[in-house]
C-alpha positions in Angstrom: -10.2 55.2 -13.9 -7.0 56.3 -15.6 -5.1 54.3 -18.1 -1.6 54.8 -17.7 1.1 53.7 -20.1 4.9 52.8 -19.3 7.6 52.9 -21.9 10.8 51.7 -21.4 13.8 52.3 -23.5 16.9 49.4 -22.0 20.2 50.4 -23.9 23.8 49.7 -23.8 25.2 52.3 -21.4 21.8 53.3 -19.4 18.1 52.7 -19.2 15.4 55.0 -19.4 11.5 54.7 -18.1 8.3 57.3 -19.2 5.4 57.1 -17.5 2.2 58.4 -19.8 -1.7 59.3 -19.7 -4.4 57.7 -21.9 -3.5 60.3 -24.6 0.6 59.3 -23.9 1.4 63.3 -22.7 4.5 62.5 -20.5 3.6 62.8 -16.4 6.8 61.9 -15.5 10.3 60.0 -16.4 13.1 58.7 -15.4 17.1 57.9 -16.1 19.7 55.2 -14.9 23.2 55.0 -16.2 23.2 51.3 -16.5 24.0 49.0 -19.1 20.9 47.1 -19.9 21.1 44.8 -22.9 19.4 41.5 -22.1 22.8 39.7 -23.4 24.8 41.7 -20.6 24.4 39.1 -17.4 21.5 37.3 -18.7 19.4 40.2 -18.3 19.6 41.0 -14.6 21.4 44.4 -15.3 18.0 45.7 -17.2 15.7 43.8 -14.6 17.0 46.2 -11.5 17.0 48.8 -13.5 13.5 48.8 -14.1 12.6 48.1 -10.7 14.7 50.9 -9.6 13.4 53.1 -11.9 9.7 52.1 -11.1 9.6 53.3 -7.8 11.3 56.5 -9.2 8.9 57.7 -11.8 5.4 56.5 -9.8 6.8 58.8 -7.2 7.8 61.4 -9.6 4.2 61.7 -10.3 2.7 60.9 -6.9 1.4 57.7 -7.6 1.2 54.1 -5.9 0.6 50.5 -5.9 -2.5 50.7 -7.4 -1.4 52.5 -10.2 2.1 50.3 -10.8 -0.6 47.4 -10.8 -2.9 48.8 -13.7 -0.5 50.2 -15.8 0.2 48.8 -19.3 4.2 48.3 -19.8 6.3 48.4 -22.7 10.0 47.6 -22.9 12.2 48.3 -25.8 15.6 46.1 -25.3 18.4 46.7 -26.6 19.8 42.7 -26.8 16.3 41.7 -27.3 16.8 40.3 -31.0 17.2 37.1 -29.4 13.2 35.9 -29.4 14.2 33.3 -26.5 15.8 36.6 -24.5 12.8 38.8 -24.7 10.3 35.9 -23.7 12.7 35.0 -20.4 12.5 38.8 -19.7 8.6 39.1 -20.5 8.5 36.0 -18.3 10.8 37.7 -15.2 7.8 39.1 -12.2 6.9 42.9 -12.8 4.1 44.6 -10.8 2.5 45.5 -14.3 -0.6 45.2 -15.4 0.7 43.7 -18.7 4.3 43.6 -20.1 5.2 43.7 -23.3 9.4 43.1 -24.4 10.4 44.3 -27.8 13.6 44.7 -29.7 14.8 48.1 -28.7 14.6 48.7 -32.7 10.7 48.2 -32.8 10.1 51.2 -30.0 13.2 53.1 -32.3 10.6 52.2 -35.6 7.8 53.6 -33.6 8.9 56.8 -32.2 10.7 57.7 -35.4 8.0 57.5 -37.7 5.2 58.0 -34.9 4.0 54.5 -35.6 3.6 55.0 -39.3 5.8 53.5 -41.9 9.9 54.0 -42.5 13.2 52.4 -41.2 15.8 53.5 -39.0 19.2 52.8 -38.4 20.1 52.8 -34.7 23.9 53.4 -34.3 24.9 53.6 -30.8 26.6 51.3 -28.6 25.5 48.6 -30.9 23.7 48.5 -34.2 20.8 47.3 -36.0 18.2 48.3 -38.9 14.4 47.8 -38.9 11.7 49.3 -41.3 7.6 49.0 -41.7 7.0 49.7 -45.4 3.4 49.1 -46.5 2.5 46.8 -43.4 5.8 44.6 -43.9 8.6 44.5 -41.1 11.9 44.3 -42.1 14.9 44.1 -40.0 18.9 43.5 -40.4 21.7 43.2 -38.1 21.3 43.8 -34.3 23.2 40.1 -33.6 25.3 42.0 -30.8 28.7 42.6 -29.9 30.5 39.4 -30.7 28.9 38.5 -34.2 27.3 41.8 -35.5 27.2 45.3 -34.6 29.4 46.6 -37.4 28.1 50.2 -37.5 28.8 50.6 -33.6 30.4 52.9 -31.3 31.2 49.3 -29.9 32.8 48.0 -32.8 34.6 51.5 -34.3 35.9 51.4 -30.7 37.6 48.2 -30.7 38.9 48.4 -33.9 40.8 51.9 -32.9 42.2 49.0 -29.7 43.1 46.5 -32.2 44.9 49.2 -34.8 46.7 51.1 -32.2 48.0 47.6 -30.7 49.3 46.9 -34.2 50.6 50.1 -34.3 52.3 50.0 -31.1 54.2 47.1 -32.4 55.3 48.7 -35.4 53.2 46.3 -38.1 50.7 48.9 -39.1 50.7 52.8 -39.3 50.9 55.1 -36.2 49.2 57.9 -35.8 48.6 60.3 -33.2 45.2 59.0 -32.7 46.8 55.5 -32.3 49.3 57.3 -29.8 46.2 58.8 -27.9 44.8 55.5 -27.5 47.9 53.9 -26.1 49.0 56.7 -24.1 45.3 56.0 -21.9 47.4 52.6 -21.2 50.5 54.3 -20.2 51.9 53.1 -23.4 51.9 49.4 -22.3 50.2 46.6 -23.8 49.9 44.3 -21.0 48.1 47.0 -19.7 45.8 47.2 -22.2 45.1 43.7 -22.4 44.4 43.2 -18.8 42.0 45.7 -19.4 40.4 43.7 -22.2 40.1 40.4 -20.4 38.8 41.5 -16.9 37.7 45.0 -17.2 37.4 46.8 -13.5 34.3 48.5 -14.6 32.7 45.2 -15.8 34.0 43.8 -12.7 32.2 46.9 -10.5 29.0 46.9 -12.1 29.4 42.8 -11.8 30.1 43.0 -8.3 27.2 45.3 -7.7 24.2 43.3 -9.9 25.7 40.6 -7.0 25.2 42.6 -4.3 21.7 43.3 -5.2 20.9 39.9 -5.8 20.5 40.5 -9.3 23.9 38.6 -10.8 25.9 35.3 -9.4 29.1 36.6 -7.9 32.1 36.8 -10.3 34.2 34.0 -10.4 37.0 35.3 -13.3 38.1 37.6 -15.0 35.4 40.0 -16.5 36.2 40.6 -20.2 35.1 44.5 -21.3 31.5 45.1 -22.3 30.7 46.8 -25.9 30.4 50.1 -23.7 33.8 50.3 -22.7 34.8 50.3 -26.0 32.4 52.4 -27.2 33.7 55.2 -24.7 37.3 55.8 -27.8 34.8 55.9 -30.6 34.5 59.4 -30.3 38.6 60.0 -30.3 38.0 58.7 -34.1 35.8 61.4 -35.2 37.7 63.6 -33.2 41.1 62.9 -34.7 39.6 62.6 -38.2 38.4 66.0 -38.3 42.3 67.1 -37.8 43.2 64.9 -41.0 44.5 62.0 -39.0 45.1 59.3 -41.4 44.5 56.3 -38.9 41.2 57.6 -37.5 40.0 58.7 -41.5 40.5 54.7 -42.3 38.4 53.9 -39.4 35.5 56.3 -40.5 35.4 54.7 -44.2 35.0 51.3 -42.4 32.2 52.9 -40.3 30.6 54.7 -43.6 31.1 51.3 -45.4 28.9 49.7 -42.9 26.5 52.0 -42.5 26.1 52.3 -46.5 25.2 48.4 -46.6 22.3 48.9 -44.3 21.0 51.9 -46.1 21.3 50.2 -49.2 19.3 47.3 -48.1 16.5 49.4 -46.8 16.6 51.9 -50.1 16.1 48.8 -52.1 13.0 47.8 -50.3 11.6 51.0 -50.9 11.9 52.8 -47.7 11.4 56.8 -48.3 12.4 58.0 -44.7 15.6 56.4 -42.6 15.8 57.9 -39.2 19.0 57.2 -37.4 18.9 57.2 -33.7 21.9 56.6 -31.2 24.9 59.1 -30.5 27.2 58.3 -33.1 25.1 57.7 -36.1 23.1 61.3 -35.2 26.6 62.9 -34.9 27.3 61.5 -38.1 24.0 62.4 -39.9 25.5 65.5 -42.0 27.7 63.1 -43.3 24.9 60.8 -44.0 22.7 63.2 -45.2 26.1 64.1 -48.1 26.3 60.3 -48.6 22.4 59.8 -49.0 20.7 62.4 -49.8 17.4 63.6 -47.6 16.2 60.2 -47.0 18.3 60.2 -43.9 16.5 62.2 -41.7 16.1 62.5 -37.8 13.3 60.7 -35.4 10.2 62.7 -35.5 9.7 61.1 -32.0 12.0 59.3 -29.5 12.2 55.6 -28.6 10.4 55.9 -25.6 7.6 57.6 -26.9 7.3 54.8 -29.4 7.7 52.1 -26.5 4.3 53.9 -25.5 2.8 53.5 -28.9 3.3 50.1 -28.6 2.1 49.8 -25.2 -1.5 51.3 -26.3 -1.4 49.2 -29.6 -1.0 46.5 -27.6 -4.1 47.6 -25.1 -6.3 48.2 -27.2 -6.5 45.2 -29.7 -6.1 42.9 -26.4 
């Protein structure tokens, strides 16, 4: 019988499932724009996306119950540095054989240096570092939105809010990236802060985990989520590649955290960093300037490391 392997890659703005043979060649995969940290509504968001894209990919590749039932599962979270989030999610009902829940970092690891050793730096919606150098793990950051996450497209994204606000009220330096910003907000602050503190596409996507059963029903205001944003951290790199002066202090912030984690990593004798995520692979010539040719791009993506995992997992059980 056939030994199939599901990967699962959960992350900030959408979700991702591979379905794999024995030897982990792809038979079929699948996509869902949908937020799916296991902070973002304890979880609930990621859980219907899985299901959802469950039934997608086994019918992809023309298969059925019996193969959903036998089929070894790994799920890369972003939101899953939290030990007590990824065992409630483990512990949520799948129709897997086995489920395995990993920081999304530790598929990242995997795919990037095909299971072997190296670190990466994963800057995306949010951010976090994790390296396997002679059979030690290491890992930094990855505490989320509220506490962490300082090389984010989260993070760089609120800061551009915070700056153009001050800027809007004359105490700090305009710009016309901080004018773009406020101009999205017809120029009006209250705007802008209603949009902060209940956010109508946190509210939507709210309303609809509800609807599904997945999410209590909203009761206040829903404050925005680090992907809302993430959507004006690429207006920074945009504007600093005219010269603007606002946008060019937000990129030595973002450089300045970035340059911590690599740091960290280069002093624990890591040879390779991969960086994976949007922003930090649309900054890698930069990086590569800063660094040197340690930085370097995943020799394999997240998902095929969630299916790494996965058979690791298998075949010592």
């Amino acid at each position: 019988m056939t030994t199939y392997y599901v990967g699962v890659d959960g992350g900030g703005t959408r979700c991702r499932m591979r379905l794999a043979d024995e030897n982990l060649e792809t038979i079929a995969e699948s996509v869902i724009d949908s937020p799916s940290n296991l902070q973002v509504r304890n979880g609930s968001a990621a859980f219907g996306s899985i299901q959802e894209l469950t039934e997608s990919v086994f019918k992809k590749a023309g298969l059925g119950a019996a193969a959903i039932a036998s089929a070894h599962a790994c799920f890369g979270m972003a939101g899953g540095r939290l030990r007590s989030a990824r065992e409630a999610f483990a512990a949520r009902t799948f129709p897997f054989a086995h489920v395995e829940v990993y920081d999304d970092i530790d598929i990242a690891q995997a795919g990037a240096h095909e299971g072997g050793d190296g670190a990466v730096l994963i800057i995306g919606t949010g951010s976090a570092g994790m390296g396997m150098m002679d059979g030690t793990r290491y890992q930094i950051g990855g505490w989320g939105f509220l506490v962490g996450d300082t090389m984010s497209g989260g993070i760089l994204g609120r800061e551009l809010v915070r700056l153009s606000l001050l800027a809007h009220e004359g105490l700090d330096e305009q710009s016309d990236l901080t004018r773009a910003l406020m101009a999205r907000f017809d120029n009006d602050a209250d705007k802008l802060m209603a949009w902060s503190f209940n956010n109508p596409d946190a509210r939507a996507e709210m309303e609809e985990l509800f609807s599904l059963g997945y999410s209590p029903e909203p009761s206040g205001p829903v404050p925005a989520r680090p992907a809302d944003y993430g959507q004006f951290a690429p207006m920074v790199l945009e504007f600093a590649e005219r010269g603007d002066p606002v946008a060019g202090r937000l990129m030595a912030f973002e450089h300045a955290a970035i340059d911590q984690y690599v740091n960290w990593f280069k002093s624990r004798g890591a040879k390779s960093i991969a960086i994976v995520g949007g922003l930090g692979q649309r900054l890698l010539p930069d990086l590569i300037a800063r660094h040197g040719p340690i930085m370097c791009l995943p020799k394999k993506d997240s998902m095929h490391g969630a299916l790494i995992l996965a058979r690791r997992q298998h075949q010592s059980a």
